[in-house]
FIKE-784761 format. One line per 10 residues: number of its first residue (from 0); for each residue x, y, z of N, C-alpha, C. Coordinates in steps of 0.2 Angstrom, whole numbers, padded with zeros to 4 digits. Layout:
REM FIKE-784761
NUM> X Y Z X Y Z X Y Z  ...
//
This chain:
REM FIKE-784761
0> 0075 -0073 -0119 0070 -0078 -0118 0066 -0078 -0125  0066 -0084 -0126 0060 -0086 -0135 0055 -0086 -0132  0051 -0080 -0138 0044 -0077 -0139 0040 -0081 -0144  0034 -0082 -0139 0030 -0086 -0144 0023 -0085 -0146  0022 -0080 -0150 0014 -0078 -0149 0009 -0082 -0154  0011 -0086 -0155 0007 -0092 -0158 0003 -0093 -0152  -0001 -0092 -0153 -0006 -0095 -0146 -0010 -0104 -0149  -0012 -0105 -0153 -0010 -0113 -0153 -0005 -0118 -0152  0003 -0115 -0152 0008 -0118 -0150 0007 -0116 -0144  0006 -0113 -0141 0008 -0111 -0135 0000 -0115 -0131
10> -0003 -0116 -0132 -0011 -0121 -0129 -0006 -0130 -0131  -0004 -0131 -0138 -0002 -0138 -0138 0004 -0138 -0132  0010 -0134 -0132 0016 -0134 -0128 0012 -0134 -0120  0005 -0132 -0118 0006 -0132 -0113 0003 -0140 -0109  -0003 -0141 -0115 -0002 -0150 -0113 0001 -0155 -0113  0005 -0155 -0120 0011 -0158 -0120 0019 -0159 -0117  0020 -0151 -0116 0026 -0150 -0111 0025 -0149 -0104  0019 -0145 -0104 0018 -0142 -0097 0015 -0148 -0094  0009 -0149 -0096 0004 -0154 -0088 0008 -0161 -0090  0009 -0165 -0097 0011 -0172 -0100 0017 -0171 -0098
20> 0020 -0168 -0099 0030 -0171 -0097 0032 -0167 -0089  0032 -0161 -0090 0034 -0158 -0082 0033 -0160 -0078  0024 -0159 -0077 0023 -0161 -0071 0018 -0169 -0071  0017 -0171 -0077 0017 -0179 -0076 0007 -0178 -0074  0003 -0173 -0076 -0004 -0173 -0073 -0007 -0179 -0074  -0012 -0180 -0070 -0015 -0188 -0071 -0020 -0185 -0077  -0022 -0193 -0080 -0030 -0192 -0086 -0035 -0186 -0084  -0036 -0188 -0077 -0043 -0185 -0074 -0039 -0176 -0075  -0033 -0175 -0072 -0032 -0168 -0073 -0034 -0165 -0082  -0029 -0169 -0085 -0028 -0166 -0092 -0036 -0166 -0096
30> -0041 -0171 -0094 -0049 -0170 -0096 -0051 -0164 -0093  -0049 -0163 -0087 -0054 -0159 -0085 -0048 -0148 -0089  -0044 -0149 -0089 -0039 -0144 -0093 -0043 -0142 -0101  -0044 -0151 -0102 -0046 -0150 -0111 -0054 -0145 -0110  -0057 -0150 -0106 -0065 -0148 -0105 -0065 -0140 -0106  -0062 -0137 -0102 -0061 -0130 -0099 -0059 -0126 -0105  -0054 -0129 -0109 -0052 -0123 -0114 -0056 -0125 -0118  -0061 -0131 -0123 -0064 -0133 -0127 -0071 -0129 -0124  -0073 -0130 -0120 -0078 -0122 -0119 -0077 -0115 -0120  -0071 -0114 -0119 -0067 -0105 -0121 -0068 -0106 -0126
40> -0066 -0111 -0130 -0065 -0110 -0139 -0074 -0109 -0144  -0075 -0114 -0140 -0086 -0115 -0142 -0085 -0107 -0141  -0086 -0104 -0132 -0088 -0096 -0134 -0085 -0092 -0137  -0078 -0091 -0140 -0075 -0087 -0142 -0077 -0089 -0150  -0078 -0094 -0153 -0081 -0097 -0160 -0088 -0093 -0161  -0093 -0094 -0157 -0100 -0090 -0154 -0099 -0083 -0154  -0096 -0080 -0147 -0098 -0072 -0148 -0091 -0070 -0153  -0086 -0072 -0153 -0081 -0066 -0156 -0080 -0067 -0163  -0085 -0073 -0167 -0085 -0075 -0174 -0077 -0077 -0174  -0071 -0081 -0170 -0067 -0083 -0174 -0066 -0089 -0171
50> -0061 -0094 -0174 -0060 -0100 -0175 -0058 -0103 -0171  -0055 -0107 -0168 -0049 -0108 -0161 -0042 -0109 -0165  -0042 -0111 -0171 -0036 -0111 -0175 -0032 -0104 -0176  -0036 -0099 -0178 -0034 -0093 -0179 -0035 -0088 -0172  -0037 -0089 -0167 -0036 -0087 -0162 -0029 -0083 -0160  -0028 -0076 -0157 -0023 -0074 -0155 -0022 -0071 -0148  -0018 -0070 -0143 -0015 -0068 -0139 -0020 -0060 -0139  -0020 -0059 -0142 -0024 -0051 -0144 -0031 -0052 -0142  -0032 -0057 -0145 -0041 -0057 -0144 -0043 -0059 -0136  -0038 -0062 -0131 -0041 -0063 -0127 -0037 -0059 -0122
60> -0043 -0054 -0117 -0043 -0049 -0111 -0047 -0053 -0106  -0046 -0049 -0098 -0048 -0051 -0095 -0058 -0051 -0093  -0059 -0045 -0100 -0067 -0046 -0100 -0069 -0049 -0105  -0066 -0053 -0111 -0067 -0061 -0113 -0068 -0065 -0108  -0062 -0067 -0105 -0062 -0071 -0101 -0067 -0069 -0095  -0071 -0065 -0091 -0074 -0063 -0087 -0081 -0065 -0091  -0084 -0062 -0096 -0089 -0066 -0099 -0090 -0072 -0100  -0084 -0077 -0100 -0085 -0082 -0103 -0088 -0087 -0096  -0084 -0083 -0090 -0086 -0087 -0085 -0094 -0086 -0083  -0097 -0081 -0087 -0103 -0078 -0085 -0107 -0083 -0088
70> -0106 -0083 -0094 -0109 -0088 -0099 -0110 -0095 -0098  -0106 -0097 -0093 -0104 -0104 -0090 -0110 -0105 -0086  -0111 -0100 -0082 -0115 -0100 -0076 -0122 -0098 -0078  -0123 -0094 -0080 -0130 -0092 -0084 -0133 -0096 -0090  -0130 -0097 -0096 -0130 -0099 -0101 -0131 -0107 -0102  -0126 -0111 -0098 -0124 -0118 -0099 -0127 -0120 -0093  -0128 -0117 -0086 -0131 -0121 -0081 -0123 -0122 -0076  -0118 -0120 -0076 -0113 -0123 -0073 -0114 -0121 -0067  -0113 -0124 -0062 -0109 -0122 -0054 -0106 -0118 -0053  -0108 -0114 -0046 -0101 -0111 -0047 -0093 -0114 -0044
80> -0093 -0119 -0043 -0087 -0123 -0043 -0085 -0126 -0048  -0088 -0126 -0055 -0086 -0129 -0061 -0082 -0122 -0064  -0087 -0118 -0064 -0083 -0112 -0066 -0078 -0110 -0063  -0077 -0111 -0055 -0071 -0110 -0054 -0067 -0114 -0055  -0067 -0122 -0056 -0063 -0126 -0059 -0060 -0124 -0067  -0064 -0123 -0070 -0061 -0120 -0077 -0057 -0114 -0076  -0058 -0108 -0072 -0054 -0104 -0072 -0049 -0106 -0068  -0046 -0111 -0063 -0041 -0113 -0063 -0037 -0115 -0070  -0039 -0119 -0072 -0036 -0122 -0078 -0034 -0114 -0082  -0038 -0110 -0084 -0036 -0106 -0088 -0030 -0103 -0084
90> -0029 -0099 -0079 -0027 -0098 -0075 -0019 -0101 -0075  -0021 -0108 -0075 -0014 -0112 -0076 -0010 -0110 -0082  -0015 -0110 -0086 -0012 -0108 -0094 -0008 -0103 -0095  -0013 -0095 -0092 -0009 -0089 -0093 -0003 -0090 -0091  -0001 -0094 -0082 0004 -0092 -0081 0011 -0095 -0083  0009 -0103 -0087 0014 -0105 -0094 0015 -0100 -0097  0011 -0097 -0102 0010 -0091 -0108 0014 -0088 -0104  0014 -0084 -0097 0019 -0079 -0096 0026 -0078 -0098  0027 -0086 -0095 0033 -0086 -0098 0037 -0085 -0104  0033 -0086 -0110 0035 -0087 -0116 0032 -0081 -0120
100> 0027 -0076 -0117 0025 -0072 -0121 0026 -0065 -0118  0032 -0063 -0116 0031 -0059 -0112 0029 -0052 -0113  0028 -0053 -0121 0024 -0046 -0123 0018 -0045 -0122  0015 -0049 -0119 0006 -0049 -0118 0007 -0049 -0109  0013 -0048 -0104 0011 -0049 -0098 0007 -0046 -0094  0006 -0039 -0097 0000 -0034 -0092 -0007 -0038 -0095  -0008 -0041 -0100 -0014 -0042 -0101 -0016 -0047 -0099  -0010 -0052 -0099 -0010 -0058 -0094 -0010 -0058 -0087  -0007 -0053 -0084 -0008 -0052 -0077 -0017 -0049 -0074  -0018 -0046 -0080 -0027 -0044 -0080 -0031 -0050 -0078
110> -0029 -0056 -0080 -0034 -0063 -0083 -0030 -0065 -0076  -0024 -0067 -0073 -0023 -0070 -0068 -0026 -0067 -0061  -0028 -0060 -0061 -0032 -0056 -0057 -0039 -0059 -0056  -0040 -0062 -0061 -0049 -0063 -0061 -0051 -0069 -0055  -0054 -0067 -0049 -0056 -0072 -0043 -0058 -0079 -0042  -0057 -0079 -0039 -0065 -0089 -0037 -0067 -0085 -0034  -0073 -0087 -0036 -0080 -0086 -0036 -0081 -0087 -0029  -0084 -0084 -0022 -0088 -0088 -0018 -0094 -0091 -0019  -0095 -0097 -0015 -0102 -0099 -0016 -0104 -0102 -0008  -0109 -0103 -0009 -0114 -0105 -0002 -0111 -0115 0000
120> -0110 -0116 0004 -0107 -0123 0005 -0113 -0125 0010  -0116 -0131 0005 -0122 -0135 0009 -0118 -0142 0012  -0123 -0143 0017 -0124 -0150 0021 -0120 -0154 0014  -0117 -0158 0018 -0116 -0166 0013 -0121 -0170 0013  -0121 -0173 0009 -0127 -0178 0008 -0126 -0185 0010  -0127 -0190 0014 -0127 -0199 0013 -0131 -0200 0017  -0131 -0208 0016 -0137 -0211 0015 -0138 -0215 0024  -0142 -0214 0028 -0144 -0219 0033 -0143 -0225 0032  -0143 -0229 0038 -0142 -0237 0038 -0147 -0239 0033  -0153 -0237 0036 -0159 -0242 0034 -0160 -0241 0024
130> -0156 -0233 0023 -0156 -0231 0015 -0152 -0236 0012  -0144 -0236 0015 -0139 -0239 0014 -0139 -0247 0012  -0145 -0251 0015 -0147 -0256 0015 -0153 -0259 0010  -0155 -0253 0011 -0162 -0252 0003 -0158 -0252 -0003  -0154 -0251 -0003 -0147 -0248 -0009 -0146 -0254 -0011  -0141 -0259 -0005 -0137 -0264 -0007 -0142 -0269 -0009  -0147 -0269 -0007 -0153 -0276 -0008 -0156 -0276 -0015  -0156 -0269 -0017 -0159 -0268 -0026 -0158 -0273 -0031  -0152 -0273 -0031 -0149 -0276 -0037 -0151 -0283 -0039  -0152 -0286 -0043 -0155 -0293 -0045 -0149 -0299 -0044
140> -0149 -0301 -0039 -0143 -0308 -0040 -0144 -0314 -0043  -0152 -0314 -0046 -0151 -0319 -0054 -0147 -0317 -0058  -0143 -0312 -0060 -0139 -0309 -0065 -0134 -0309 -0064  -0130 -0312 -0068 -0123 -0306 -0067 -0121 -0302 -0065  -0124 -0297 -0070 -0123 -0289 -0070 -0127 -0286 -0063  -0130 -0290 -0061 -0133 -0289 -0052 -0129 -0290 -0048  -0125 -0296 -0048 -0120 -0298 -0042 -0113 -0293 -0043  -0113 -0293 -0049 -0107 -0285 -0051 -0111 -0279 -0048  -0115 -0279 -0050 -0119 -0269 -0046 -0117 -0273 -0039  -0121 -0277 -0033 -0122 -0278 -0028 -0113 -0277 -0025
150> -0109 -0281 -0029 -0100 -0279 -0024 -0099 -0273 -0027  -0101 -0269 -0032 -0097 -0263 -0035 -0098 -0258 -0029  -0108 -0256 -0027 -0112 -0253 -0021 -0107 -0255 -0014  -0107 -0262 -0013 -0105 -0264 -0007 -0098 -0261 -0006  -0094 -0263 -0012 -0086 -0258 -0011 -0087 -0251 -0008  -0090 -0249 -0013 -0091 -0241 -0013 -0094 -0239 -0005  -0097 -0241 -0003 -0101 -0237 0003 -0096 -0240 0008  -0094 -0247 0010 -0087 -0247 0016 -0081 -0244 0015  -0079 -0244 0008 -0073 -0240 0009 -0073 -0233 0008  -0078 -0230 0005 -0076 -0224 0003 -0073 -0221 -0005
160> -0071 -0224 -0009 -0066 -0224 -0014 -0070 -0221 -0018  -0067 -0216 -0021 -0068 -0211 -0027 -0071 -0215 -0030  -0076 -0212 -0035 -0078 -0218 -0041 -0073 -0217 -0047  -0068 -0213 -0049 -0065 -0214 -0054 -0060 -0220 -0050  -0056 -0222 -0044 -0053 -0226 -0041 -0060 -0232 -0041  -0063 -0233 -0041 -0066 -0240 -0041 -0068 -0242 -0047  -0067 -0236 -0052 -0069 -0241 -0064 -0060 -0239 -0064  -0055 -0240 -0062 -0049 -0243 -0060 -0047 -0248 -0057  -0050 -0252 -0054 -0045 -0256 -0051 -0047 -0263 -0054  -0043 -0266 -0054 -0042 -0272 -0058 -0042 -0278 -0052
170> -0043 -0283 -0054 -0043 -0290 -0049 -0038 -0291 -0045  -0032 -0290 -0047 -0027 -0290 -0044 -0025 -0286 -0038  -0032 -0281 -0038 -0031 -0276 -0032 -0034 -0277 -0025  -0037 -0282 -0027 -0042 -0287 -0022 -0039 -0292 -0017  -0036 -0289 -0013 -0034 -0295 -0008 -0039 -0299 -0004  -0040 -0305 -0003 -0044 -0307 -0001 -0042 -0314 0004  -0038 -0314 0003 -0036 -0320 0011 -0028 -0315 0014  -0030 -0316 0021 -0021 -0313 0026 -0022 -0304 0026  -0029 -0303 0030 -0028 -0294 0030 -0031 -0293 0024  -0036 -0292 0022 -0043 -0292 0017 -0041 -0285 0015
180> -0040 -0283 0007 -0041 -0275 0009 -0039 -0274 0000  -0041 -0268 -0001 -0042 -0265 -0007 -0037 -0262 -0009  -0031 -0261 -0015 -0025 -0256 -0015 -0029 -0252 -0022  -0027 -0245 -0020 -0030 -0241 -0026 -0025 -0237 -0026  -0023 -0232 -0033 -0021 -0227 -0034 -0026 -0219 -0037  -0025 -0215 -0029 -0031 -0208 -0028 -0026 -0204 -0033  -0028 -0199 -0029 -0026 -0190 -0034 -0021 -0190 -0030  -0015 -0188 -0036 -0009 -0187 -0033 -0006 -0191 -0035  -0009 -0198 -0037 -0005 -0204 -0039 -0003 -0207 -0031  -0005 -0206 -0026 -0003 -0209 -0020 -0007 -0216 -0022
190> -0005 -0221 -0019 -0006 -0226 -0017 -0008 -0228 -0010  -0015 -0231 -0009 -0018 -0231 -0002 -0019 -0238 -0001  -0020 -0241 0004 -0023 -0249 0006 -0029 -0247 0010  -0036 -0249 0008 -0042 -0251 0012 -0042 -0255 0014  -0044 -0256 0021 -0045 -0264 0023 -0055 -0263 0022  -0055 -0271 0021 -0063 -0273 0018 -0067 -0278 0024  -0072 -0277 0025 -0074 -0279 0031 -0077 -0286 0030  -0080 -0290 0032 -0079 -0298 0031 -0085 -0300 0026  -0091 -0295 0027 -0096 -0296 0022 -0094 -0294 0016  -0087 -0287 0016 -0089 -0287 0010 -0083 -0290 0005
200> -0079 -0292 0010 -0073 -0297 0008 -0076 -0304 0004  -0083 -0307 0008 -0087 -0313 0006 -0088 -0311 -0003  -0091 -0304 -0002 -0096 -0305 -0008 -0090 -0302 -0015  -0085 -0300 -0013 -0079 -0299 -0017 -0075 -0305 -0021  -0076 -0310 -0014 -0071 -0315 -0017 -0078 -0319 -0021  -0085 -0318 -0018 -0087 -0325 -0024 -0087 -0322 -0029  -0086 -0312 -0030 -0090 -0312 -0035 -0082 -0312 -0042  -0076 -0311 -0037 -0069 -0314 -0040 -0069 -0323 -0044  -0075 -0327 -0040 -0073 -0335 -0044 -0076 -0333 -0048  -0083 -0329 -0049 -0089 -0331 -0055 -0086 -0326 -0063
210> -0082 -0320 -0061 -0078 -0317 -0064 -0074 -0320 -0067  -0068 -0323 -0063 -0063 -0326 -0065 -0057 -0323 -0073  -0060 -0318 -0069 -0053 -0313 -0072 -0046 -0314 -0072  -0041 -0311 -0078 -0034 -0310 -0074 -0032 -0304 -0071  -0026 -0303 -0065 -0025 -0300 -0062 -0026 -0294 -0065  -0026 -0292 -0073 -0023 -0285 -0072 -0031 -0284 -0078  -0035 -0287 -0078 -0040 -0287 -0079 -0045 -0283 -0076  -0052 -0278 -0078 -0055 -0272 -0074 -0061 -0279 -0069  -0060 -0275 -0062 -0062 -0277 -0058 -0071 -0278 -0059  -0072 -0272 -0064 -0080 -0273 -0064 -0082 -0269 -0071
220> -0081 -0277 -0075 -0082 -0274 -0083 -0088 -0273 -0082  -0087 -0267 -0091 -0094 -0267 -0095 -0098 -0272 -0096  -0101 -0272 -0101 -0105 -0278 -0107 -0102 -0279 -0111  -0097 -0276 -0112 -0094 -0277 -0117 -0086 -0282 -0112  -0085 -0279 -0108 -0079 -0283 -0105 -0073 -0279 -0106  -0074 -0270 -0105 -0069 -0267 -0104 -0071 -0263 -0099  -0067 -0258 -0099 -0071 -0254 -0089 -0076 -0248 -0091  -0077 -0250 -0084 -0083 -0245 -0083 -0082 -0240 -0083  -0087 -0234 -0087 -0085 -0227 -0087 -0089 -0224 -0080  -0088 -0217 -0080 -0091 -0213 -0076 -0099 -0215 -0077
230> -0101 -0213 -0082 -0108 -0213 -0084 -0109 -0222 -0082  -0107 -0227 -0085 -0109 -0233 -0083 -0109 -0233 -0074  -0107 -0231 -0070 -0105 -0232 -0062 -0114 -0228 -0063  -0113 -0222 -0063 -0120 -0216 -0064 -0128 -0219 -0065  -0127 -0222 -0071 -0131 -0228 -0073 -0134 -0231 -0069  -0129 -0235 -0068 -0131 -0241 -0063 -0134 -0241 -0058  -0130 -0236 -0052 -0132 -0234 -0046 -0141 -0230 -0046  -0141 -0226 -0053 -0149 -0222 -0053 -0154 -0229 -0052  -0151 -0233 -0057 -0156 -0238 -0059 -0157 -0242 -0053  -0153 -0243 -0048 -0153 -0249 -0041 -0157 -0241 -0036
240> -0157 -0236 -0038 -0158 -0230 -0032 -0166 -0231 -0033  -0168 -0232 -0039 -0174 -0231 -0041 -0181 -0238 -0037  -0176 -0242 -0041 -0179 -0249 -0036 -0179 -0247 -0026  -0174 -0246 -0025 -0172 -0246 -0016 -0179 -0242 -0014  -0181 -0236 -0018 -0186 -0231 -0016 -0193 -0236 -0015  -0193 -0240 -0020 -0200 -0242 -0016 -0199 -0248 -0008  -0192 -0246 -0007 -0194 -0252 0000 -0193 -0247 0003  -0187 -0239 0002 -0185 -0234 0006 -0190 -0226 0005  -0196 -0225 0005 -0197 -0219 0000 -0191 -0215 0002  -0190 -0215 0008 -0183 -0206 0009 -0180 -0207 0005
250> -0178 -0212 0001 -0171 -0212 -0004 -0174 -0205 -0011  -0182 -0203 -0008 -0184 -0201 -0016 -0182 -0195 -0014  -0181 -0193 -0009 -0178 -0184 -0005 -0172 -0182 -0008  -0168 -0188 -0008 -0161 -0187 -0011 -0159 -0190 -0016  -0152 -0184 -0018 -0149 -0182 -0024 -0144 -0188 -0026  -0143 -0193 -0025 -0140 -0199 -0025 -0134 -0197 -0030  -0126 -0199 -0030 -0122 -0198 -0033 -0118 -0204 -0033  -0114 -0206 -0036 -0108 -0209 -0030 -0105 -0205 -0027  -0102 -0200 -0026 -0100 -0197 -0024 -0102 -0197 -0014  -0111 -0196 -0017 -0114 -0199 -0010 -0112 -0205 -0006
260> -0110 -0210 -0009 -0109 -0217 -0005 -0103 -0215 -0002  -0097 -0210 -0006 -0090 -0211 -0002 -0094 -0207 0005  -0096 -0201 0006 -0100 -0199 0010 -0103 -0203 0016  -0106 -0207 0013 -0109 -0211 0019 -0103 -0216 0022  -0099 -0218 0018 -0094 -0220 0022 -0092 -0217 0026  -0088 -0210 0025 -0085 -0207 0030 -0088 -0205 0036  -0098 -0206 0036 -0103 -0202 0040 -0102 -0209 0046  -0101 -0213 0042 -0102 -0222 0046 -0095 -0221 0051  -0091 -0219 0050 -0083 -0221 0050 -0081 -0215 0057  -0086 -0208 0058 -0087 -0203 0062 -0090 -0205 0067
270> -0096 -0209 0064 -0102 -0209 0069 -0100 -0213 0076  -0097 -0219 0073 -0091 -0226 0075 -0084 -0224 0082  -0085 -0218 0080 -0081 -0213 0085 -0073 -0215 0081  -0072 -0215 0075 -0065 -0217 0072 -0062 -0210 0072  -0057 -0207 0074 -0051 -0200 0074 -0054 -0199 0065  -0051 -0193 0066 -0052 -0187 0059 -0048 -0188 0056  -0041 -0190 0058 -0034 -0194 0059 -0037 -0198 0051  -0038 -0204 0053 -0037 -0210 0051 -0044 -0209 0046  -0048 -0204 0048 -0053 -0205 0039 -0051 -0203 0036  -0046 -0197 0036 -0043 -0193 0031 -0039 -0198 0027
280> -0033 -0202 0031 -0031 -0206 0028 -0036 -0211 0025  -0039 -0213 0028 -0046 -0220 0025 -0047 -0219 0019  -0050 -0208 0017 -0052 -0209 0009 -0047 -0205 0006  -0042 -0206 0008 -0035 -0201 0007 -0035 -0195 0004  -0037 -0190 0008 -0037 -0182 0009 -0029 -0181 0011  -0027 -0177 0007 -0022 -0172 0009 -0022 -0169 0017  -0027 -0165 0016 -0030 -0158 0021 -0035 -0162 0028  -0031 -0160 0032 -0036 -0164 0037 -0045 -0161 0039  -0043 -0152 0037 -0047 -0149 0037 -0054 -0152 0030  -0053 -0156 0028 -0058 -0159 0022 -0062 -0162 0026
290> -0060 -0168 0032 -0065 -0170 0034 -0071 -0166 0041  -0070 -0159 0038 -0073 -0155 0043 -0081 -0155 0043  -0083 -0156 0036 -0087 -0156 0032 -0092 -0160 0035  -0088 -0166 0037 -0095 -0172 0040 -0094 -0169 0047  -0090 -0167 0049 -0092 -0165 0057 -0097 -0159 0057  -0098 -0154 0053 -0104 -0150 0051 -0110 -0156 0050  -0109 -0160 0046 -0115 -0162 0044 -0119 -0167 0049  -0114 -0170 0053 -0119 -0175 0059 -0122 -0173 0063  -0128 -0173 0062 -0132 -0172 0068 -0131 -0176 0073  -0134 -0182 0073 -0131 -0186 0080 -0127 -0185 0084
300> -0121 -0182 0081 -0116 -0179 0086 -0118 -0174 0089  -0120 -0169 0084 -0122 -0165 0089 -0129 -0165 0092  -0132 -0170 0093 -0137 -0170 0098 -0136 -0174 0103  -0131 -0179 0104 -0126 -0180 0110 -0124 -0175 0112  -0120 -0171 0108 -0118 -0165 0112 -0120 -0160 0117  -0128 -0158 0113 -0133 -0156 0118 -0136 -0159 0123  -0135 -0167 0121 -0137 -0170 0127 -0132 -0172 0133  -0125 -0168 0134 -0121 -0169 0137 -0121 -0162 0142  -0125 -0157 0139 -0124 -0150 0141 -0132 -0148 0146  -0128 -0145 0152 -0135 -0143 0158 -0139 -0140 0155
310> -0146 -0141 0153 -0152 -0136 0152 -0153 -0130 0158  -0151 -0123 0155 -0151 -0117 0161 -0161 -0117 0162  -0160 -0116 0166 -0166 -0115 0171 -0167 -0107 0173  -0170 -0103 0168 -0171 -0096 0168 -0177 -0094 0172  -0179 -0090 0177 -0187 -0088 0180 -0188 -0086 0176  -0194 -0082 0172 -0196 -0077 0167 -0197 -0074 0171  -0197 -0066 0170 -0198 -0060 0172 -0195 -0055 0169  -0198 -0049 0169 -0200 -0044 0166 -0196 -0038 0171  -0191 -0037 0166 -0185 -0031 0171 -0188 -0024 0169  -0186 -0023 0179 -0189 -0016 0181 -0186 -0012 0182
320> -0182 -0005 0178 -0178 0000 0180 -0178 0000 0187  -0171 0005 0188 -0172 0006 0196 -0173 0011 0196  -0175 0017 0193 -0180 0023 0195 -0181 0025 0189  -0185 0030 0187 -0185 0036 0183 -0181 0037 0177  -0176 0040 0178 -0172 0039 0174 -0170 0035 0169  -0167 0027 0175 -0166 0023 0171 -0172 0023 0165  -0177 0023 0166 -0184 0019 0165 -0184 0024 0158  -0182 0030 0156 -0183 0036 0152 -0177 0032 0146  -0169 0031 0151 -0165 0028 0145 -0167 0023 0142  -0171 0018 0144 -0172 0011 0141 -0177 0013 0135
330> -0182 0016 0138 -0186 0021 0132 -0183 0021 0126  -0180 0024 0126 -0178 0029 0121 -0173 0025 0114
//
């Protein structure tokens, strides 16, 4: 086997051979791969005084690596899901390097030792009818860029779709006459079909003639007329959540994402009585176990629930040994 203790050839070999050619990883993986190692290298530049260029297979143990995830968490403000996300990536890394470095494997197997993190898993967050509605009416429809925010909002909450799948899809994705429905490509590169409901199929096709794009054209340009980024989608929504507050105060309780709207779609799509089945496929989960999360989180269901269940009817009273004895062992 070829040894390679180049530790920069062996980080360029693992994006370019490993995640780009092997396994073919999407943008969103290889960003979020770069993200993780380009903070290794900031800390290891900071506390170990060396360069990412001159860095060697030497200098990194699993209590580098353990401080560095400490430093993410304390120091940077991370999650502890961000930091587990980074130590996947790294994680993925050593076990390429294992291959090709086989001189460093006990100290590579140290650094594949290092855990996920547990963390406390809260309620999911979305938005009521009445929010949901405060939401969609913000936007300004003398503008534009208001009749874009109003379909972009409208997509997002009946379907569900990732927000990196909605600053992806282009006009051609829009079907809009014969079976109404949205084709995107999720994680995994799967390909999915939403069907779109008639209001918001309306506000799709008008806002498909005032667009008048070609098909492989971004469904919901910048200002400038190329696609929307993450922060542009973030943007937008803070900007339309801000105005909705003064028709909805409750919208000020909450921590508004996009993320939240996929949320609200699948709290909509539960409530509805639709199978677990069919939302999993809806916002295309793998794990049927992912849509567990909303079933924790509805209350309505479960206060049906309870209200399905007989109220016991208990006397109150105050238990009374049956002699002595007993009355000593209760005591004590």
């Amino acid at each position: 086997m070829k040894t390679n203790r180049n530790f920069s050839g062996l980080i360029e070999a693992f994006f370019t051979d490993r995640l780009m050619r092997q396994r073919q990883a999407s943008p969103a993986t290889i960003c979020s791969y770069r993200d993780a190692f380009c903070r290794l290298f900031q800390y290891v530049k900071t506390y170990l005084k060396i360069s990412p260029s001159k860095l060697r297979m030497e200098d990194l143990n699993s209590k580098v690596i353990a401080d560095f995830l400490c430093w993410l968490e304390n120091q940077c403000g991370n999650s502890t899901r961000t930091r587990n996300a980074r130590l996947a990536a790294i994680h993925s890394f050593f076990k390429y390097a294992l291959l090709y470095d086989p001189i460093h494997a006990g100290r590579i197997q140290q650094i594949l030792a290092i855990p996920n993190k547990r963390f406390d898993r809260v309620s999911v967050e979305y938005l009521m009818s009445s929010e949901t509605k405060a939401l969609l009416s913000a936007p300004d429809l003398t503008s534009s860029s208001g009749r874009r925010d109003r379909a972009l909002l409208l997509l997002a909450v009946q379907t569900g779709l990732r927000v990196s799948e909605i600053i992806s899809l282009n006009c051609g994705d829009i079907v809009i006459n014969g079976g109404a429905h949205v084709k995107c490509k999720g994680k995994g590169r799967k390909e999915r079909c939403t069907p779109i409901s008639k209001n918001t199929n309306t506000v799709l096709g008008d806002w498909l003639k005032e667009y008048n794009g070609q098909s492989t054209d971004p469904l919901f340009p910048n200002a400038r007329g190329g696609r929307l980024s993450r922060d542009g989608v973030e943007y937008l929504l803070q900007k339309h959540v801000k105005t909705a507050t003064q028709i909805c105060p409750t919208l000020k309780k909450k921590r508004i994402s996009p993320h939240v709207l996929r949320h609200t779609a699948a709290m909509d799509l539960l409530q509805h009585g639709v199978d677990r089945t069919v939302i999993a496929m809806w916002l295309g989960h793998e794990n049927l176990e992912t849509v567990n999360i909303y079933l924790h989180a509805n209350l309505k269901m479960k206060e049906e629930a309870l209200a399905k269940t007989s109220d016991p009817s208990v006397l109150a009273s105050r238990f009374k040994p049956e002699d002595e004895l007993m009355a000593f062992l209760k005591n004590l």
